[in-house]
C-alpha positions as CSV (number, residue, x, y, z in Angstrom):
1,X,-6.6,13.6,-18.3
2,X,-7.7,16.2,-15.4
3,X,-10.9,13.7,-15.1
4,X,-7.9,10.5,-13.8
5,X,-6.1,13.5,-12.1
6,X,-8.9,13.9,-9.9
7,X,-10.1,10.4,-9.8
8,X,-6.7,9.6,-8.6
9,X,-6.7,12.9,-5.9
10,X,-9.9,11.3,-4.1
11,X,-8.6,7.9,-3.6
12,X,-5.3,9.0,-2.5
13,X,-7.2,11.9,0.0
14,X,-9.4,9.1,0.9
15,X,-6.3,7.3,1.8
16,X,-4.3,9.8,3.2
17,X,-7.1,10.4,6.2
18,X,-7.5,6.6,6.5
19,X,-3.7,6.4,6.7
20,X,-3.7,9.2,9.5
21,X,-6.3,7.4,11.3
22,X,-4.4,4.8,11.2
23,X,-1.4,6.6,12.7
24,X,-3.5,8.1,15.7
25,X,-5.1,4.7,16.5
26,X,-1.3,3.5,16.4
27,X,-0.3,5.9,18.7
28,X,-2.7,6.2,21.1
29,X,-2.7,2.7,21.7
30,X,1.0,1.6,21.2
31,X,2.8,4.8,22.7
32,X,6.0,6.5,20.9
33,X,7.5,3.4,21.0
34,X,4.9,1.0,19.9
35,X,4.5,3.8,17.0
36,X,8.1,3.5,16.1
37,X,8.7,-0.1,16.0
38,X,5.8,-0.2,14.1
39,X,7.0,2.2,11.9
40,X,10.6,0.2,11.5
41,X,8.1,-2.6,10.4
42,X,6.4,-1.0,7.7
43,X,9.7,0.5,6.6
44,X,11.4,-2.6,5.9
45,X,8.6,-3.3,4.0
46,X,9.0,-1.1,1.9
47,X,13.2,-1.5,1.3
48,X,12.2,-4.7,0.1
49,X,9.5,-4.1,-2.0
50,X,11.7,-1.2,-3.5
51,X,14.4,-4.5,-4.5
52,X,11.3,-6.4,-5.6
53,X,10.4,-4.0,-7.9
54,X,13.6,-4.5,-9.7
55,X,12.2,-7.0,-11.8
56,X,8.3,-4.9,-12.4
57,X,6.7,-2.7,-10.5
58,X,6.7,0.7,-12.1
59,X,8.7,-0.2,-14.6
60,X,6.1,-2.6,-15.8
61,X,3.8,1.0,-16.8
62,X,6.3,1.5,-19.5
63,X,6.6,-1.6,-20.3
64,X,2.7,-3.1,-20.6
65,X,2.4,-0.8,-23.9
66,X,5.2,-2.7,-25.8
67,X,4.2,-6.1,-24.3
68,X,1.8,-8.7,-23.9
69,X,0.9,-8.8,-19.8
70,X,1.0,-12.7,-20.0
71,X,4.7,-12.6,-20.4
72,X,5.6,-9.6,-17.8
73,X,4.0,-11.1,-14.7
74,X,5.5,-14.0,-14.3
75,X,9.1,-12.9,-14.1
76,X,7.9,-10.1,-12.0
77,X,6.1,-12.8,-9.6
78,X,9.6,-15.1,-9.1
79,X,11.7,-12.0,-8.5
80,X,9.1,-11.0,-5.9
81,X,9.7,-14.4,-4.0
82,X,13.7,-14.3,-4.9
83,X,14.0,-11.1,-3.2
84,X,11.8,-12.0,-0.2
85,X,14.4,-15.0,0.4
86,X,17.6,-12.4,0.4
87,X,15.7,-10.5,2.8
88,X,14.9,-13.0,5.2
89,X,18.9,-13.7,5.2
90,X,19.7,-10.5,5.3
91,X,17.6,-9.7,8.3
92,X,18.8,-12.7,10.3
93,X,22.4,-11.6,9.9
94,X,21.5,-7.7,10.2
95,X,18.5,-7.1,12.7
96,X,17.3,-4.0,11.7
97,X,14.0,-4.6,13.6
98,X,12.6,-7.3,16.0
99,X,13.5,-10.9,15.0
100,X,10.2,-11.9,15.9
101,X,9.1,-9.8,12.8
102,X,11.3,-11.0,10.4
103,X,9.6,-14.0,9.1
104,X,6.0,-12.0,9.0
105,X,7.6,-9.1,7.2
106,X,9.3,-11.3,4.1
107,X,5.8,-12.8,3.7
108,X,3.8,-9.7,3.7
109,X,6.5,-8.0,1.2
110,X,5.6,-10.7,-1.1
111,X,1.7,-10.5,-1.1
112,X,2.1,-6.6,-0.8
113,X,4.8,-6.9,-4.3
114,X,2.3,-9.3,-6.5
115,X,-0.6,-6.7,-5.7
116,X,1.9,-4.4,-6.8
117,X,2.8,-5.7,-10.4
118,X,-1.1,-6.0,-10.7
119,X,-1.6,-2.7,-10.2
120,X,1.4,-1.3,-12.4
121,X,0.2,-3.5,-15.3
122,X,-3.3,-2.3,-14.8
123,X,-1.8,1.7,-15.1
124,X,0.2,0.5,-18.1
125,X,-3.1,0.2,-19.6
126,X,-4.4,3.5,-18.6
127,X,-6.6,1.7,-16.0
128,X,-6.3,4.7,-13.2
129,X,-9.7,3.9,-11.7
130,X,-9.7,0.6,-10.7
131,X,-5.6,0.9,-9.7
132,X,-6.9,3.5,-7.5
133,X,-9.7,1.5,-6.4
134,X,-6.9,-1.6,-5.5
135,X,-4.8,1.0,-4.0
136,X,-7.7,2.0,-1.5
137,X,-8.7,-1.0,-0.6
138,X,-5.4,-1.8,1.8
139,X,-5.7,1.0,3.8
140,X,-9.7,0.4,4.4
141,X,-9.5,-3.1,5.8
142,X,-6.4,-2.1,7.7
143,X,-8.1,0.7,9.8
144,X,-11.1,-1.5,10.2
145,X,-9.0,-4.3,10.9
146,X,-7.0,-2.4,13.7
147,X,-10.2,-0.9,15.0
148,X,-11.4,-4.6,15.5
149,X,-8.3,-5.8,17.7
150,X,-8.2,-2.3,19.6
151,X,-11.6,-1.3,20.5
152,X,-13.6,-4.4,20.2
153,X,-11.1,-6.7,21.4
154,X,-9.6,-4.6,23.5
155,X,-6.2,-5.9,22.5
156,X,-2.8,-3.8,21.9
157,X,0.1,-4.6,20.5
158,X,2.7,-4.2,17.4
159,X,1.8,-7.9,17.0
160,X,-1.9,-7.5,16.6
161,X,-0.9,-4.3,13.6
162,X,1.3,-7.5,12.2
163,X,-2.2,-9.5,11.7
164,X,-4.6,-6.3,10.2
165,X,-1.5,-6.3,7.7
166,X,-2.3,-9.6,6.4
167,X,-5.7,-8.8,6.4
168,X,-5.7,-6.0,4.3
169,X,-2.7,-6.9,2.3
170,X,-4.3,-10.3,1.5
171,X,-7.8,-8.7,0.3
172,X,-6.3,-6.6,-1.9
173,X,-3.9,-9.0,-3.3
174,X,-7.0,-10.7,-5.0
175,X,-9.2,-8.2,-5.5
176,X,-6.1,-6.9,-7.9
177,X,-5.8,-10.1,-9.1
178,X,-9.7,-10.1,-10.5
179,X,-9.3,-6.9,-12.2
180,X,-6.3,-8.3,-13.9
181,X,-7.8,-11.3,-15.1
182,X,-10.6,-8.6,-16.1
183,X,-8.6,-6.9,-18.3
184,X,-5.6,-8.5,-19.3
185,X,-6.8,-12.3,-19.5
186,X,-6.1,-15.5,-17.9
187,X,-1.7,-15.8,-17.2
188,X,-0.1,-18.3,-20.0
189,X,3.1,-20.1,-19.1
190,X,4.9,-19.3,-22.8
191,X,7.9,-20.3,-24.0
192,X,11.2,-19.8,-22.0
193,X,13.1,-18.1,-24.7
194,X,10.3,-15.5,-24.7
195,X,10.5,-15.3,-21.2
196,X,14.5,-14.5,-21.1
197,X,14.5,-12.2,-23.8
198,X,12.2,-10.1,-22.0
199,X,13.8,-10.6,-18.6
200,X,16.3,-8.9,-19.8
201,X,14.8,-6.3,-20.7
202,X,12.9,-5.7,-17.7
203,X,16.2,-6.1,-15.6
204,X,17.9,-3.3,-18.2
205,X,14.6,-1.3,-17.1
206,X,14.1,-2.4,-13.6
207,X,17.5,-1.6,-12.6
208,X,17.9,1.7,-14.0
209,X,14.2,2.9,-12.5
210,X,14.7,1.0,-9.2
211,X,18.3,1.9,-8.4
212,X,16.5,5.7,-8.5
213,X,13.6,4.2,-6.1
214,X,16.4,2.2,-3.8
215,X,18.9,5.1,-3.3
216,X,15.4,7.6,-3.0
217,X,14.2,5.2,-0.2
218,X,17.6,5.0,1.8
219,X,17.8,8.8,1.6
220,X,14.6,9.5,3.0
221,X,13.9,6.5,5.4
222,X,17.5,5.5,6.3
223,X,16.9,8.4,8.6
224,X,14.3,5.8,11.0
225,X,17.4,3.6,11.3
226,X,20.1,6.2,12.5
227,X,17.3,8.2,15.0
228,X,16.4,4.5,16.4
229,X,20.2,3.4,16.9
230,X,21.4,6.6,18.4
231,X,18.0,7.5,20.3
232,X,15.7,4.7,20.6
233,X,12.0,3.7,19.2
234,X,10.1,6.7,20.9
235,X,12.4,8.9,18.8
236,X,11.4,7.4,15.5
237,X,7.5,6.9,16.5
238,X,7.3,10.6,17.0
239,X,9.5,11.6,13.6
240,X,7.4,8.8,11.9
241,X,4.3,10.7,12.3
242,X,5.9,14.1,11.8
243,X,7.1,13.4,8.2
244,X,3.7,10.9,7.6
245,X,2.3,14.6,8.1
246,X,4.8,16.8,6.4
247,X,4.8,14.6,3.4
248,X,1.1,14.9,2.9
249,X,1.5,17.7,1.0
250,X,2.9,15.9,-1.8
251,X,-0.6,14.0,-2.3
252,X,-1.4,16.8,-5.5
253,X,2.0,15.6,-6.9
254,X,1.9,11.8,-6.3
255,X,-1.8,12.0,-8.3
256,X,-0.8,13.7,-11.1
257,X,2.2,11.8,-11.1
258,X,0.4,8.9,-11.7
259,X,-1.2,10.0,-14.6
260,X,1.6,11.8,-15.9
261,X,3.5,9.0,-16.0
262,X,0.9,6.8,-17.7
263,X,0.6,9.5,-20.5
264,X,3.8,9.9,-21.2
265,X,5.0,6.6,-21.3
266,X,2.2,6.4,-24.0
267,X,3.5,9.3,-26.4
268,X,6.8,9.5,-28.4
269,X,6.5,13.6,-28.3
270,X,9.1,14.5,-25.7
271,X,8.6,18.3,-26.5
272,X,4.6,18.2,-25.5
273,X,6.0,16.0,-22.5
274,X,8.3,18.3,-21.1
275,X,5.7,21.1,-21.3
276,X,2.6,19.2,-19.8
277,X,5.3,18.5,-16.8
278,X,6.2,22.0,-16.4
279,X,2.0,23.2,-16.7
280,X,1.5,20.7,-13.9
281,X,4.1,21.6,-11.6
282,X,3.1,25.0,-10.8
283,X,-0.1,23.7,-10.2
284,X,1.2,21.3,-7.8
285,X,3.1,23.5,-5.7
286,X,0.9,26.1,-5.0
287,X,-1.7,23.7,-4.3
288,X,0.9,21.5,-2.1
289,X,1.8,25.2,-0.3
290,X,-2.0,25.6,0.6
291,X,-2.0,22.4,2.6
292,X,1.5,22.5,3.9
293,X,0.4,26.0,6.0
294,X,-2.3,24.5,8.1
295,X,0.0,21.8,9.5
296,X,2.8,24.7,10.1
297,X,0.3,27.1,12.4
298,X,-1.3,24.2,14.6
299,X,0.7,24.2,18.0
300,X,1.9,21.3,19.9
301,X,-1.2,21.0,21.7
302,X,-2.9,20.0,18.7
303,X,-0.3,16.9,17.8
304,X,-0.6,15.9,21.5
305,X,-4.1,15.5,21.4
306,X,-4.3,13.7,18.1
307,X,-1.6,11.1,18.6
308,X,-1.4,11.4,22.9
309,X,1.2,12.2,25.4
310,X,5.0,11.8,24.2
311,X,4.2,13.3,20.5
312,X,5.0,16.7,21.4
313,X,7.8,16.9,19.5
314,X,6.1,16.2,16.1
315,X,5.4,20.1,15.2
316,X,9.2,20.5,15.6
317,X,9.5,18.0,12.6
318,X,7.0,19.0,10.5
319,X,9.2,22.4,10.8
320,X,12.4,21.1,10.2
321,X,11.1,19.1,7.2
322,X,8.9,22.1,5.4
323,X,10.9,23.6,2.9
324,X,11.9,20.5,1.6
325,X,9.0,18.9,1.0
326,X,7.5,21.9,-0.5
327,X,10.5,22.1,-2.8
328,X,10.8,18.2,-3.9
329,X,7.2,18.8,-5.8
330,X,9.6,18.9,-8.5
331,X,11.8,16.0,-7.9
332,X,8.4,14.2,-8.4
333,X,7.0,15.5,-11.5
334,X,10.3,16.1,-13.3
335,X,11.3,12.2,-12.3
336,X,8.0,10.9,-13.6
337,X,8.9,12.8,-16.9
338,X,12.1,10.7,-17.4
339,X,10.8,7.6,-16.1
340,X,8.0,8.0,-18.6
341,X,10.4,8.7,-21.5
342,X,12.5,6.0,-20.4
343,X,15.4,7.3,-18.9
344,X,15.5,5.8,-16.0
345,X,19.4,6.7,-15.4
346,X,18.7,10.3,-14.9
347,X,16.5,9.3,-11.9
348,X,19.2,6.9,-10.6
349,X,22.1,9.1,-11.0
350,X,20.0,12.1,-8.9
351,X,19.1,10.0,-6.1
352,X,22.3,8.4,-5.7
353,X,23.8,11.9,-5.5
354,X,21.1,12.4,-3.3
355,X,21.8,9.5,-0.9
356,X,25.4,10.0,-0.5
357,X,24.4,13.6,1.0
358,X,22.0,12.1,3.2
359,X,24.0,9.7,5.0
360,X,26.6,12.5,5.6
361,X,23.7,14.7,6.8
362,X,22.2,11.7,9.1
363,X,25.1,10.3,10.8
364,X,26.3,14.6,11.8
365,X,22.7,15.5,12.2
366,X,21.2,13.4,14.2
367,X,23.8,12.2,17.1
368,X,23.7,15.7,18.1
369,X,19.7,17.3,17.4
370,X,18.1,14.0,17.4
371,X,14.6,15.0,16.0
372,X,15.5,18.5,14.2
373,X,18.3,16.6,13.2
374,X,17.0,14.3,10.8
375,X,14.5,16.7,9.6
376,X,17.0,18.4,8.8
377,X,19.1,16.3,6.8
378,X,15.6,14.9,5.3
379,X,15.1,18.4,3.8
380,X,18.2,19.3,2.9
381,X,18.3,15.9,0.9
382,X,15.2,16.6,-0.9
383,X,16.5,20.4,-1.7
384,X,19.6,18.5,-3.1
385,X,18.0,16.1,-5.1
386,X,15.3,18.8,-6.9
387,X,17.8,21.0,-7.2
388,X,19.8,18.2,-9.8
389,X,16.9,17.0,-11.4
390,X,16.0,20.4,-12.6
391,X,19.5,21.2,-13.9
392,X,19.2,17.9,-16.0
393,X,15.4,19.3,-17.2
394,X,16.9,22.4,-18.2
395,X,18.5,20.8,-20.9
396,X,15.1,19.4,-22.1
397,X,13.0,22.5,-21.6
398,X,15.0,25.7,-21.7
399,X,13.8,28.3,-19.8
400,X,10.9,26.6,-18.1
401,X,11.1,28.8,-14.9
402,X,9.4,31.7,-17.3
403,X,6.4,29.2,-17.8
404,X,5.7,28.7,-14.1
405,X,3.4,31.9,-13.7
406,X,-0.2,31.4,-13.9
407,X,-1.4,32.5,-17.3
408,X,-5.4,32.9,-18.4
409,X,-4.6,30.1,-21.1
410,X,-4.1,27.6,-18.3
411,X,-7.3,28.7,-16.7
412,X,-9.1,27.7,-20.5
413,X,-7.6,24.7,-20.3
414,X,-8.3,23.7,-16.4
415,X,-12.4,24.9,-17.8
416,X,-12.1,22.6,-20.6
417,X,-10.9,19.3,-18.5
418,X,-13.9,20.4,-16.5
419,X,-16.0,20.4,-19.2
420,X,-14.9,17.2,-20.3
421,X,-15.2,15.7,-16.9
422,X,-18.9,16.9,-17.0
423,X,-19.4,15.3,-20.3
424,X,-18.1,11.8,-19.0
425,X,-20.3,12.1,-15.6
């Protein structure tokens, strides 16, 4: 296991500094306002991969053990292009961004969704390397992409980020698509009655894990939407990059995550689950502590120079959002623990909880402190949100706060993962 922990750490620290990259070539070329349409964009994206995902997507991890990958993809591929369709409405009748980008955001939700499903159905199967590998390969031919139309080209606009989307988006989509014809076989059209028995139970599924990941996305991005309406673009380039930043520390979590998910969907022994969570967690937050520090200390000169003039505000954010993102380490591990025992509804009644705080803190925040103000709010919704989760784990693992100090015996077990790892190298 610590051998796919780490394997899954170096893609997604790989990623993380290609992503930040990304985020400096943004905004040095597109200014705070370039930067926050841009991040509106990639956003709305994500909202409607979230409703994708309703129908595979993580779900699909949990799922892939029980059934034959032939029969999940395909529902999961025409939900995909449903959900696309009631965007694309949607968006024409409520312009959250541009209407320009309207049309080139559905299509790009849909090839970003099918690489999704391949990549959940490839962790189903304990696959972490080469879901890792897809999952690296977007954010590669994106920078390079970008760098083409920026410095060679010497062309700048949101438009031109638009384009290195399909680019990377696109090459991944089949390079995912290979490794799932690798591993799970060619896709069989079956029988329609095996189709709708287990549609519905990937909708039972899907809606109970994604009504967690719908009402978790408004609460932490429906922030862009209030900061843009009541203060404009520049406003919500600069937060953009101050909680891209702040939320980097969670890249110890999100890794094992993955891997603890994967496992425990794979094991009927709640007990050893609940206690593999715990072990991992205090791992996880002192490491996420040690990165979160650097990023507090650096002063606004720093930021400026990274991301250029008009990103002075962004150490302000990373400050208003630190305690919460060190804190919500737990909302990620303990989540993954009852997603991969397959209750979903824990996970959906937390963040709905959680979302109904957020909106109350966004639309008092942010009018009035603008920035702090949804960094604020941010935080608070993450405190609120770990803070129920660990009240419903508490009732699995009594007493776990007594298991979070560092004892020798974890240190024999981290040496024998090592060991391990060693062996497979």
């Amino acid at each position: 296991m610590f051998s796919k922990i780490l394997h899954t750490f170096g893609a997604r620290a790989i990623s993380a500094v290609i992503n930040l990259l990304v985020a400096v070539l943004l905004s040095q070329y597109l200014g705070p306002e370039g930067k926050g349409v841009q991040s509106l964009i990639i956003t709305t994206i994500t909202f409607i991969m979230v409703f994708a995902n309703l129908v595979g997507g993580a779900t699909l991890v949990y799922l892939v053990p029980r059934h034959r990958p032939s029969l999940l993809i395909l529902p999961s591929y025409a939900w995909t292009i449903l959900m696309s369709l009631v965007a694309l409405a949607f968006l024409h009748f409520f312009p959250l961004v541009d209407k320009s980008f309207i049309i080139h955001i559905c299509i790009l939700s849909v090839i970003h969704s099918f690489t999704s499903i391949h990549t959940s159905i490839l962790i189903g199967k304990e696959k972490i390397g080469t879901a890792n590998f897809v999952s690296l390969v977007q954010p590669v031919v994106l920078i390079l992409s970008l760098a083409l139309f920026f410095l060679f080209f010497r062309v700048s606009a949101v438009i031109f980020y638009v384009y290195a989307l399909y680019v990377s988006f696109s090459i991944s989509l089949l390079i995912s698509f290979i490794y799932y014809i690798k591993h799970c076989g060619k896709i069989r059209v079956e029988g329609l009655s095996n189709y709708l028995a287990l549609t519905r139970e990937m909708i039972r599924y899907g809606i109970l894990n994604q009504v967690a990941h719908i009402t978790q996305m408004l609460s932490f991005r429906l922030s862009f939407y209030v900061l843009d309406f009541y203060h404009g673009e520049a406003a919500v380039g600069v937060y953009s990059n101050g909680i891209s930043l702040a939320e980097s520390i969670w890249l110890i979590a999100k890794s094992i995550s993955l891997v603890q998910y994967a496992r425990i969907a794979n094991t009927g022994n709640r007990k050893e689950a609940a206690a593999l969570t715990v072990r991992l967690i205090k791992f996880s937050l002192a490491a996420s502590f040690i990165i979160l520090i650097p990023l507090l200390v650096l002063p606004v000169s720093f930021y400026v120079f990274l991301f250029g003039e008009g990103f002075g505000g962004t150490r302000m954010v990373i400050w208003s959002l630190a305690i919460g993102v060190l804190v919500y380490n737990f909302s990620i591990l303990i989540g993954h623990y009852f997603s991969g025992t397959g209750r979903y509804q824990v996970n959906a009644i937390t963040s709905s909880i959680g979302l109904v705080a957020s909106v109350i803190l966004y639309y008092t925040l942010i009018p009035v402190f603008s920035l702090a103000g949804a960094g604020w709010g941010t935080s608070l919704s993450y405190l609120i949100t770990s803070i129920i989760l660990l009240i419903w784990f508490r009732r699995e693992c009594p007493g776990w706060w007594q298991q979070l100090m560092p004892v020798k015996d974890d240190i024999r077990k981290i040496k024998a993962e090592i060991r391990k790892l060693r062996g497979l190298i």
